[in-house]
N, C-alpha and C positions, 0 to 999 in steps of 0.2 A: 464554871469553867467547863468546857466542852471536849472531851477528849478522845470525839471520833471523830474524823475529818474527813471532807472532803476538800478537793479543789477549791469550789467554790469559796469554800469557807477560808481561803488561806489569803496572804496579804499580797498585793502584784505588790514586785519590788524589783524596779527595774535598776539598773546602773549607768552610766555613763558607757562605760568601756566595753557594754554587750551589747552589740549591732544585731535588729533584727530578731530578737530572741523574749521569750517568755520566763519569765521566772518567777514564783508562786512558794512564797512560805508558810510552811502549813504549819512548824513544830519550833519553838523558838521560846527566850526568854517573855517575848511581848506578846504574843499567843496564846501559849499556854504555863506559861510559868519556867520552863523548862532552867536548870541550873548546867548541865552538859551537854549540852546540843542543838545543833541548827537541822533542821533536814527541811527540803523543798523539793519541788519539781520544775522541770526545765520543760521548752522546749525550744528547738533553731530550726527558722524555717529555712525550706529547700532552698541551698545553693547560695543564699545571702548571709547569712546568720556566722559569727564569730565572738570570743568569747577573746581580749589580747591574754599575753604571758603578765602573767603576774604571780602573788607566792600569798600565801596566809602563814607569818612568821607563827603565830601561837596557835597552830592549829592542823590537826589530820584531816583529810576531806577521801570519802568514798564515794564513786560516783558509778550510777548505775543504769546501762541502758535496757527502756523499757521497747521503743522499736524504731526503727531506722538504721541510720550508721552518721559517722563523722568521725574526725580526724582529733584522736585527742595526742598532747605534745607533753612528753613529760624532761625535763632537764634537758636531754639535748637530744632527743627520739621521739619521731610518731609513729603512729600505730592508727590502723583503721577500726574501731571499735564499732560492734554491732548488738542488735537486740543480747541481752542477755550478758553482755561483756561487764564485768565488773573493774573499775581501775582503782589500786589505793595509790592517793600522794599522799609521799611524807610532810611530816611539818616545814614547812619555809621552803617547800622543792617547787621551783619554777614551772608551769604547767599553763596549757592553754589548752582550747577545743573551737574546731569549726564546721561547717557543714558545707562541703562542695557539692553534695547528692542532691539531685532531683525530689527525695524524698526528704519530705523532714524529721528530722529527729527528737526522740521523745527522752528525760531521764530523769531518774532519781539522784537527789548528793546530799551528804550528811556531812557535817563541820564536826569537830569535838568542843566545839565552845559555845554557847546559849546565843550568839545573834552574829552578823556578816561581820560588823564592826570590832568585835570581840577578837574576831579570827584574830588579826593583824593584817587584813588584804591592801596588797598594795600591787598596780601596774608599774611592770619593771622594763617597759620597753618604753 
């Protein structure tokens, strides 16, 4: 079991409901074992890229940008988040992210539960 990572090393795992967008699990129950946690890295490219509202009923998610910016939605508020922005959603709290910038946006997020499926993730729109 390997338990330094890279990108490379991680699993694409793309979805349905994210347009445009890269997603890369690096740290999970089917990776590396893990019993409490998902974390990955994103990425949405410039001006296309959206991610719809949806919720993860059994599960916190931290998400973290490493550069760019995008519009993330939490319950009924967005906010333009940039390099270095950290957002917590709570459990089951409605939330979405997109990219209207020129530039694309890079980030980190961590689930509190060992795989996506585990979350409870469900599209509410």
């Amino acid at each position: 079991m390997k338990y330094v990572l890279s990108v490379e090393d991680g699993r694409d795992e793309p979805i349905k409901d994210l347009d445009n967008a890269k997603r890369v699990v690096l740290v999970d129950k089917d990776t590396v074992g893990a019993e409490d946690i998902t974390f990955a890295y994103c990425r949405f490219d410039s001006g296309t890229s959206s991610h719809k509202k949806h919720v993860h009923k059994d599960a916190e998610e931290v998400i973290y940008i490493l550069a760019g910016r995008g519009i993330s939605g939490l319950v009924d508020k967005e906010v333009e988040m940039k390099r270095g922005d950290t957002m917590f959603v709570p459990r089951g709290a409605v939330h979405w992210f997109y990219n209207p910038f020129p530039e694309p946006v890079e980030m980190l997020f961590a689930y509190t539960r060992p795989s996506l499926k585990s979350a409870g993730y469900r599209v509410v729109e």
